[in-house]
N, CA, C and O atoms as CSV, one atom per row, in Angstrom:
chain,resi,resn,atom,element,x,y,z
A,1,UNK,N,N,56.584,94.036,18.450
A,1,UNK,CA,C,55.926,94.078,19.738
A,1,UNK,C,C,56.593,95.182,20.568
A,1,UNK,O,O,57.787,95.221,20.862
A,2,UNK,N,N,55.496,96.217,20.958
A,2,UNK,CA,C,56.476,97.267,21.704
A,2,UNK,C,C,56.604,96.967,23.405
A,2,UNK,O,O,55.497,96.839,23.929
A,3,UNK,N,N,57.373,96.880,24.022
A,3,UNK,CA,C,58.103,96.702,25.563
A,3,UNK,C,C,57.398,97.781,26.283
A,3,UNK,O,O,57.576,98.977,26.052
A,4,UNK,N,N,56.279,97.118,27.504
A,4,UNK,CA,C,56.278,98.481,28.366
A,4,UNK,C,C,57.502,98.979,29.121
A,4,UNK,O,O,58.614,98.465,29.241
A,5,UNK,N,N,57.117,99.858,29.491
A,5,UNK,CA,C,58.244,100.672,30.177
A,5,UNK,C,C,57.909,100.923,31.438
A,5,UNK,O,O,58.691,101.603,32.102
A,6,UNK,N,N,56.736,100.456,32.018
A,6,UNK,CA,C,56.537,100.534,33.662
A,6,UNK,C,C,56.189,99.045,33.791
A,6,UNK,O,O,55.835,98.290,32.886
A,7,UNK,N,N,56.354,98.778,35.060
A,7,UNK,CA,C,55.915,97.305,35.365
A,7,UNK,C,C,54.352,97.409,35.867
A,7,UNK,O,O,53.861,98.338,36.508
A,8,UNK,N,N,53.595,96.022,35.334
A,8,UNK,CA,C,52.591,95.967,35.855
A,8,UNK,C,C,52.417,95.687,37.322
A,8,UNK,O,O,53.395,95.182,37.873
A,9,UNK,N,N,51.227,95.949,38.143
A,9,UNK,CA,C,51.652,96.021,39.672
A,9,UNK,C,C,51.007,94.401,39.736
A,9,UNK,O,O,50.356,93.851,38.848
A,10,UNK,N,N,51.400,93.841,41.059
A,10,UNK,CA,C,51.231,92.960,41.584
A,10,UNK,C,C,50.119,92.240,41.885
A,10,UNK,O,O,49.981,91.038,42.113
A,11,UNK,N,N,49.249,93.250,41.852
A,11,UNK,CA,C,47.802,92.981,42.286
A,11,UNK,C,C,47.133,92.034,40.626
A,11,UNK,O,O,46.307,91.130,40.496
A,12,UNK,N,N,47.853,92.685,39.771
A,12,UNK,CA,C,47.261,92.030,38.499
A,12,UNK,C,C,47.815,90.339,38.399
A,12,UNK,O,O,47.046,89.465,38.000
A,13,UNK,N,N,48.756,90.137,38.674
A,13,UNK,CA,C,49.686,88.971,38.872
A,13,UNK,C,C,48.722,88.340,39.911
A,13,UNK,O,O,48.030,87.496,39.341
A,14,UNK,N,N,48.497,88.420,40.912
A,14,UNK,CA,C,47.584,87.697,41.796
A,14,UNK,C,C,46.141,88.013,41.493
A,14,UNK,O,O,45.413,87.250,42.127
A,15,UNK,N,N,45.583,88.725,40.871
A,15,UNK,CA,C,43.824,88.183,40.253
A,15,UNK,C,C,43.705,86.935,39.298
A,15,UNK,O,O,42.927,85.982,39.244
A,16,UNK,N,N,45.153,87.471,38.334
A,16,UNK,CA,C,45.036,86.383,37.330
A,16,UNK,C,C,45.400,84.796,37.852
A,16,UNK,O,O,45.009,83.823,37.207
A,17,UNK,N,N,46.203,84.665,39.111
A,17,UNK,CA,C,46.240,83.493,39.610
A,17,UNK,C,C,45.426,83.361,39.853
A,17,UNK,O,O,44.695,82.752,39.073
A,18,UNK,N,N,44.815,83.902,41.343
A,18,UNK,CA,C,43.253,83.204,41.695
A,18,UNK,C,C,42.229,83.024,41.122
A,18,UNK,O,O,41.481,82.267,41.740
A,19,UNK,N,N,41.649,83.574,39.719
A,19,UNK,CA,C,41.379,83.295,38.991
A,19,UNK,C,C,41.237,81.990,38.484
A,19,UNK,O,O,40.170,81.377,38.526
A,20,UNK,N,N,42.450,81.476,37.929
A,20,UNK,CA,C,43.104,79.848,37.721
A,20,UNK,C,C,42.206,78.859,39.199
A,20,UNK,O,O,41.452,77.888,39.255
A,21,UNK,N,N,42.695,79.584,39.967
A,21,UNK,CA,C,43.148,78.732,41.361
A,21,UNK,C,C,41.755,78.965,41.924
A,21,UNK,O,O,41.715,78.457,43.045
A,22,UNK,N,N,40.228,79.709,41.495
A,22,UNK,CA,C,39.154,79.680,41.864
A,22,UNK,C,C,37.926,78.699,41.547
A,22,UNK,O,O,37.300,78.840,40.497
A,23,UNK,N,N,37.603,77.733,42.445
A,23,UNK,CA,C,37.052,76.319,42.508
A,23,UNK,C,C,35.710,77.010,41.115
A,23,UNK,O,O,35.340,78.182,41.043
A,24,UNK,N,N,35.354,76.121,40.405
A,24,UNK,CA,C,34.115,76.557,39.643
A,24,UNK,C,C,32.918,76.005,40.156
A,24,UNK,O,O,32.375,74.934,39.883
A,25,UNK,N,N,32.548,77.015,41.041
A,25,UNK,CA,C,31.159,77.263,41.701
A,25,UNK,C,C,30.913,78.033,41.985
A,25,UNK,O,O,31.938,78.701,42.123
A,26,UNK,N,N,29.796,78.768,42.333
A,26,UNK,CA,C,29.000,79.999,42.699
A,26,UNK,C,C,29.661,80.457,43.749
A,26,UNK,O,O,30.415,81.430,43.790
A,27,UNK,N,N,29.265,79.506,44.863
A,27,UNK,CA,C,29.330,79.821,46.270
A,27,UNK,C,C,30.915,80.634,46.498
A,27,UNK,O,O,31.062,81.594,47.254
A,28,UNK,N,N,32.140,79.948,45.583
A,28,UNK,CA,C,33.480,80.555,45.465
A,28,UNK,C,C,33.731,81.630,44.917
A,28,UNK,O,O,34.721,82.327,45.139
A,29,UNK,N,N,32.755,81.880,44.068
A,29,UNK,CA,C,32.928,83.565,43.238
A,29,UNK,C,C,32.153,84.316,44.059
A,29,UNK,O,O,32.498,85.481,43.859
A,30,UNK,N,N,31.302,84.283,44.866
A,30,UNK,CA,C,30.332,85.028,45.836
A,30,UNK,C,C,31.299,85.400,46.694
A,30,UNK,O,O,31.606,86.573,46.903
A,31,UNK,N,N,31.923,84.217,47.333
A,31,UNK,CA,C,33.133,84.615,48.459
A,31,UNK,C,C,34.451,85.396,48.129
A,31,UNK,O,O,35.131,86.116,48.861
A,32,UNK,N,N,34.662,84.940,46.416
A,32,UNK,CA,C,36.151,85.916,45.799
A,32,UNK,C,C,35.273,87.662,46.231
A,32,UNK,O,O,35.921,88.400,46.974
A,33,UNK,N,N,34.318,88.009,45.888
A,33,UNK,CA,C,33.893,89.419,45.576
A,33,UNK,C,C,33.076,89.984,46.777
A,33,UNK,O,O,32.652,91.138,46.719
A,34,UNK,N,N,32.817,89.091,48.007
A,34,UNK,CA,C,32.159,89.199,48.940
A,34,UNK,C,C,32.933,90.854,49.859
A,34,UNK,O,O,32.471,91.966,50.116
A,35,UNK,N,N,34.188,90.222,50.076
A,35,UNK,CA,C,34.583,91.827,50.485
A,35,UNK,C,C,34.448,92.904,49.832
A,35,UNK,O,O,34.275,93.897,50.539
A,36,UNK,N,N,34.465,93.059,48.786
A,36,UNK,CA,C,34.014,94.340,48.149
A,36,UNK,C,C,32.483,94.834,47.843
A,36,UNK,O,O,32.086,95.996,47.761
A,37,UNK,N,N,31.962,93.989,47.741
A,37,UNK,CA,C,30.506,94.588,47.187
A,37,UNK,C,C,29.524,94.581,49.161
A,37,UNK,O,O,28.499,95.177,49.492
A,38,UNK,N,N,30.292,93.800,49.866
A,38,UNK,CA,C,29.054,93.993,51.064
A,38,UNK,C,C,29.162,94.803,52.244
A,38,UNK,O,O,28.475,94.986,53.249
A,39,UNK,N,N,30.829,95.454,51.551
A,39,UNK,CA,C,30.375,97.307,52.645
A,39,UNK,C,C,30.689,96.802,53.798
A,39,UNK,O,O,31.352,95.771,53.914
A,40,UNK,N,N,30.172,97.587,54.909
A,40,UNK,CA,C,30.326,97.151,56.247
A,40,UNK,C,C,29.712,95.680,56.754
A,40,UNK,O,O,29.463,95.119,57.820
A,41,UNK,N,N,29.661,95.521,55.913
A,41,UNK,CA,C,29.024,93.949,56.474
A,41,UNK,C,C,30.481,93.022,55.934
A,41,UNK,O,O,30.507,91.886,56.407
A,42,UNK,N,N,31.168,93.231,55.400
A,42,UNK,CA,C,32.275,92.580,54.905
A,42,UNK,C,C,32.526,91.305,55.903
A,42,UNK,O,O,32.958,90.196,55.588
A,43,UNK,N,N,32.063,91.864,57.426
A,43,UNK,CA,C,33.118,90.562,58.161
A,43,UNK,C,C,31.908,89.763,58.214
A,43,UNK,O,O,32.206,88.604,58.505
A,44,UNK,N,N,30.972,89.882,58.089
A,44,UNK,CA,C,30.074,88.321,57.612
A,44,UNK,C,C,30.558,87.137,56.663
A,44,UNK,O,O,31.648,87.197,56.095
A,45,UNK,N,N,29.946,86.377,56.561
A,45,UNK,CA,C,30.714,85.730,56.074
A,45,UNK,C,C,29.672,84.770,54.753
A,45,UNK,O,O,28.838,83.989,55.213
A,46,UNK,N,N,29.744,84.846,53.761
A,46,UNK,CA,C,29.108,83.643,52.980
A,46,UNK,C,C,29.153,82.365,53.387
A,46,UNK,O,O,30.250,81.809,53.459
A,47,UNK,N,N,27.744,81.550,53.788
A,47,UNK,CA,C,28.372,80.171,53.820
A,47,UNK,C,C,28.107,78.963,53.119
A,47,UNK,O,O,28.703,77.895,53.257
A,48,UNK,N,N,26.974,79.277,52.204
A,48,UNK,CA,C,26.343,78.416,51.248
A,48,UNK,C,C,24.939,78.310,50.375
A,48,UNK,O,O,23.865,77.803,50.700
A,49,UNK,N,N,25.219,78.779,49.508
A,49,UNK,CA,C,23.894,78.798,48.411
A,49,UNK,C,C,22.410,77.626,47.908
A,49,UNK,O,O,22.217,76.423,47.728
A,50,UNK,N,N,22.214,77.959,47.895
A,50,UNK,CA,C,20.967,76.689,47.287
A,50,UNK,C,C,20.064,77.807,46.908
A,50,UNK,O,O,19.815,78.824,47.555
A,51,UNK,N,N,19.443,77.292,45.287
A,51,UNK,CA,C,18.536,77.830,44.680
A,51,UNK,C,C,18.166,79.395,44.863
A,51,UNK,O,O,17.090,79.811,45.292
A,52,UNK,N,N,19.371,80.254,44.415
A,52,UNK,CA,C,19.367,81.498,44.420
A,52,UNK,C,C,19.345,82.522,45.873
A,52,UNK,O,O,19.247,83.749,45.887
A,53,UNK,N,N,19.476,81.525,47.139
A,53,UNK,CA,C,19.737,81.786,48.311
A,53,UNK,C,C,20.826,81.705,49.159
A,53,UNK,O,O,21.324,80.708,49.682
A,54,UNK,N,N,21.195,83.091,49.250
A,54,UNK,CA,C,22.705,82.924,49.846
A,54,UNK,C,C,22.401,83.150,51.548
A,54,UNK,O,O,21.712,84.102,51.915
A,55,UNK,N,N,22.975,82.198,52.506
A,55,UNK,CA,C,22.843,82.142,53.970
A,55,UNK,C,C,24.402,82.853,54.508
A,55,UNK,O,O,25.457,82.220,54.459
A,56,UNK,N,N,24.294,84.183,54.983
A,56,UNK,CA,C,25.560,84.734,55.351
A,56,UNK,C,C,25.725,84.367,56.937
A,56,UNK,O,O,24.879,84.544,57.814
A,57,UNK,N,N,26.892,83.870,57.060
A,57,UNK,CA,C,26.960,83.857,59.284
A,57,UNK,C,C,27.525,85.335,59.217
A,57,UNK,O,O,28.238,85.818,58.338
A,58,UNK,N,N,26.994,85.977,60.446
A,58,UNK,CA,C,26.981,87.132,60.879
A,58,UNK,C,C,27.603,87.084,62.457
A,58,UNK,O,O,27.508,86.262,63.368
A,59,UNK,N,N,28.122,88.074,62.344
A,59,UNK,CA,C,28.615,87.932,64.431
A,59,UNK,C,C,28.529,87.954,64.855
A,59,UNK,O,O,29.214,87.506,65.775
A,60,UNK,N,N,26.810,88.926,64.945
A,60,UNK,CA,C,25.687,89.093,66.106
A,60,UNK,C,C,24.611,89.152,65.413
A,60,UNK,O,O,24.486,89.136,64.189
A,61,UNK,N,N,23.589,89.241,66.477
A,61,UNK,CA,C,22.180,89.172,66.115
A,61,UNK,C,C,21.707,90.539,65.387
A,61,UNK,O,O,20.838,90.800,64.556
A,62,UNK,N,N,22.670,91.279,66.078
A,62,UNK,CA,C,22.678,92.626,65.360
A,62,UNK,C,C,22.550,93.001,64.186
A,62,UNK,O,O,21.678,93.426,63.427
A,63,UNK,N,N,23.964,92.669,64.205
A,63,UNK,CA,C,24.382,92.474,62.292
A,63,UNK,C,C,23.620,92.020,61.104
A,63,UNK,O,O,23.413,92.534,60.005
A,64,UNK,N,N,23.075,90.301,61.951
A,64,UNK,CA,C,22.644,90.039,61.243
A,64,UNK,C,C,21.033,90.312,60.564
A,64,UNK,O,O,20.486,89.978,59.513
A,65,UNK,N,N,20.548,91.249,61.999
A,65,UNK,CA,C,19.342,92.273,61.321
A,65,UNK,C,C,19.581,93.313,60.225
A,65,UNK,O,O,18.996,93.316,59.142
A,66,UNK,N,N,20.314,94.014,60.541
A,66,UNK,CA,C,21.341,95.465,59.587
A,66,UNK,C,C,21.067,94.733,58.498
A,66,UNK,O,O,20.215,95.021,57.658
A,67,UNK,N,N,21.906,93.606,58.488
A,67,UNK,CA,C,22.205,92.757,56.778
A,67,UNK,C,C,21.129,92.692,55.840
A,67,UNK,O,O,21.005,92.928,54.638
A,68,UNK,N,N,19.943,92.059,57.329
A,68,UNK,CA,C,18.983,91.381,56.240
A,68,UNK,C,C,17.910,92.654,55.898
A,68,UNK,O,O,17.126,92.220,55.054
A,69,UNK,N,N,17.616,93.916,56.201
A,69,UNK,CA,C,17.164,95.391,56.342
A,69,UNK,C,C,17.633,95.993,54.788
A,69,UNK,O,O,16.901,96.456,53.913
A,70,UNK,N,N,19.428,95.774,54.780
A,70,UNK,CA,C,19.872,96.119,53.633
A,70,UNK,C,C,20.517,94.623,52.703
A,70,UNK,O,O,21.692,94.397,52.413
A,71,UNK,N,N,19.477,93.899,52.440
A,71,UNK,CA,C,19.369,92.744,51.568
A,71,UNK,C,C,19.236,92.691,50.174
A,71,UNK,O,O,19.559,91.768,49.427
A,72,UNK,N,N,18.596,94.052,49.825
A,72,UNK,CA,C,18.174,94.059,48.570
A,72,UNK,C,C,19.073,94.434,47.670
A,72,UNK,O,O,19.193,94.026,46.515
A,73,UNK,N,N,20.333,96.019,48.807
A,73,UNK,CA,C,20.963,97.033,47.951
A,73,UNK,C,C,22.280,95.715,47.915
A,73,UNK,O,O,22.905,95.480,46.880
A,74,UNK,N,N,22.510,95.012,49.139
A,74,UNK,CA,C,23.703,93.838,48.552
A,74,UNK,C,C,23.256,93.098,47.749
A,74,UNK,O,O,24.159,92.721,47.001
A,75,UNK,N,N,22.058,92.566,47.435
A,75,UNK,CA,C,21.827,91.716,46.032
A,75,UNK,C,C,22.055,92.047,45.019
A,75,UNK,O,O,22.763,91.598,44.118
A,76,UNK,N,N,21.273,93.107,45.157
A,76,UNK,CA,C,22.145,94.017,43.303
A,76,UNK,C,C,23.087,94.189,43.091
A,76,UNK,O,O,23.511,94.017,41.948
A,77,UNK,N,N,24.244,94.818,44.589
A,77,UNK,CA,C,25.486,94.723,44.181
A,77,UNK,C,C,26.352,93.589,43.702
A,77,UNK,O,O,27.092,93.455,42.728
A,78,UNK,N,N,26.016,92.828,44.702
A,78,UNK,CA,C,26.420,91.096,44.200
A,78,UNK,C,C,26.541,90.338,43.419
A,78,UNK,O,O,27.420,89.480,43.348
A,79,UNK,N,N,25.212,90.642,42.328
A,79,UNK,CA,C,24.637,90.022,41.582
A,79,UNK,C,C,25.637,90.990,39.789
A,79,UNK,O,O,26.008,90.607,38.679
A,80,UNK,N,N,25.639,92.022,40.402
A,80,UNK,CA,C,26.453,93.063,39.559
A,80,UNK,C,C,27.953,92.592,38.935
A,80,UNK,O,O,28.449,92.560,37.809
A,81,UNK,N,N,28.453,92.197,40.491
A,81,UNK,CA,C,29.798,91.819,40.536
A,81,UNK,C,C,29.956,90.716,39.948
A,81,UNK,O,O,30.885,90.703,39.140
A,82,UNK,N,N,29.081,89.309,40.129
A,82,UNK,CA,C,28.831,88.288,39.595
A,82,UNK,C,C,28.850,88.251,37.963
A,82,UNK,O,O,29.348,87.348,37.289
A,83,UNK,N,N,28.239,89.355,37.499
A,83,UNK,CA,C,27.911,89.796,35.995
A,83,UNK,C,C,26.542,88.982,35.601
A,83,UNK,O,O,26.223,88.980,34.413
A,84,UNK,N,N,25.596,88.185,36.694
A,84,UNK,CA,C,24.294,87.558,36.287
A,84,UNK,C,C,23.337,87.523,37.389
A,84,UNK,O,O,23.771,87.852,38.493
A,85,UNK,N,N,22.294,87.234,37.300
A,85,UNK,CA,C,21.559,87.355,38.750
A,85,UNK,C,C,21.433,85.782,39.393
A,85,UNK,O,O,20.477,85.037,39.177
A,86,UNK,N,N,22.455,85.495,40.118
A,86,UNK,CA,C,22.623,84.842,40.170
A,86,UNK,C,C,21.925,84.153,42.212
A,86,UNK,O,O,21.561,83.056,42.637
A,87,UNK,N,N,22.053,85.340,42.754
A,87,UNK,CA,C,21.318,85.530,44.094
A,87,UNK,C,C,20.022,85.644,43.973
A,87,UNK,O,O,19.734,85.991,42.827
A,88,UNK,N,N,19.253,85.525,44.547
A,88,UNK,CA,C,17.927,86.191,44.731
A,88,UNK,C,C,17.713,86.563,46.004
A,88,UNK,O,O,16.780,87.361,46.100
A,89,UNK,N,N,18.231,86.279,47.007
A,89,UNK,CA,C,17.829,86.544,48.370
A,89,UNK,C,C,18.674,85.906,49.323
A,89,UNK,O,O,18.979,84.714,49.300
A,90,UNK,N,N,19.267,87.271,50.676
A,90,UNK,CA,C,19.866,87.071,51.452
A,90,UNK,C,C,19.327,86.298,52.483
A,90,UNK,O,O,18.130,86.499,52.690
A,91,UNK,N,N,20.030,85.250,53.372
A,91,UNK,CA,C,19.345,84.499,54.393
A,91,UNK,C,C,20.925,84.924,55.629
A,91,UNK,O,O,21.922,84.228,55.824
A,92,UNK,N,N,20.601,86.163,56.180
A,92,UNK,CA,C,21.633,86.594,57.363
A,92,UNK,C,C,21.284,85.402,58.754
A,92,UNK,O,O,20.091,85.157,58.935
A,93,UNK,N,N,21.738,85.093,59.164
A,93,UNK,CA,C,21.870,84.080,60.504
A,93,UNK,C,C,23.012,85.062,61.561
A,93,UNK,O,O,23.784,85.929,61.152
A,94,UNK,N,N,22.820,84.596,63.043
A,94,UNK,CA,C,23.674,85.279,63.810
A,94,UNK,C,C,24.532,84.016,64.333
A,94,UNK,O,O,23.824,83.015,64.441
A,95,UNK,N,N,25.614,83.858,64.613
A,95,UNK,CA,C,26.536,82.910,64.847
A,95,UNK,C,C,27.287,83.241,65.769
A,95,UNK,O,O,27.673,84.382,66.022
A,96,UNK,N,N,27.535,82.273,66.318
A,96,UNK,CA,C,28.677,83.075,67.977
A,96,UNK,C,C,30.665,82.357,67.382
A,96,UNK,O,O,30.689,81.131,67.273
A,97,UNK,N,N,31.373,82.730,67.223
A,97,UNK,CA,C,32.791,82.388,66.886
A,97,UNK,C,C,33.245,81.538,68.252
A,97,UNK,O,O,34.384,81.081,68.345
């Protein structure tokens, strides 16, 4: 067995935990990959699926127009990241914090 000679970085050490430590359901793998695949919409938020419909809270009414305008190009991405089509359609809502 040959010994690397650089260390692996950290980031690999913590995917492979959360990984372990990621509930087995949709709605939790939508939310693991949610920051990366939804761009400036990132600070929305996933909040729960039913029958291929994901309902994101959004921060304004704003947003949550933008979102649902570009609904289609985050489904594909989503659905990409997921590795199945597992979305079919965004349901953006506006929510006050």
């Amino acid at each position: 067995m040959k010994r690397r000679r650089t260390p692996r970085p950290v980031a690999f050490a913590i995917e492979t935990l959360a990984d372990g430590l990621e509930p087995a359901t949709l709605i939790a793998r939508i939310q693991r990959r949610w920051p990366d695949v939804a761009g400036s919409f990132a600070s929305c938020q996933p909040a729960f699926e039913r029958d291929g419909e994901l309902t994101v809270n959004c921060g304004s009414a704003v947003q949550a127009q933008e979102l649902d305008l570009m609904s289609e190009l985050v489904v594909a991405r989503l659905n990409e990241a997921l590795g199945q089509p597992a979305v079919k359609r965004l349901r953006p809502r506006a929510t006050h914090a």
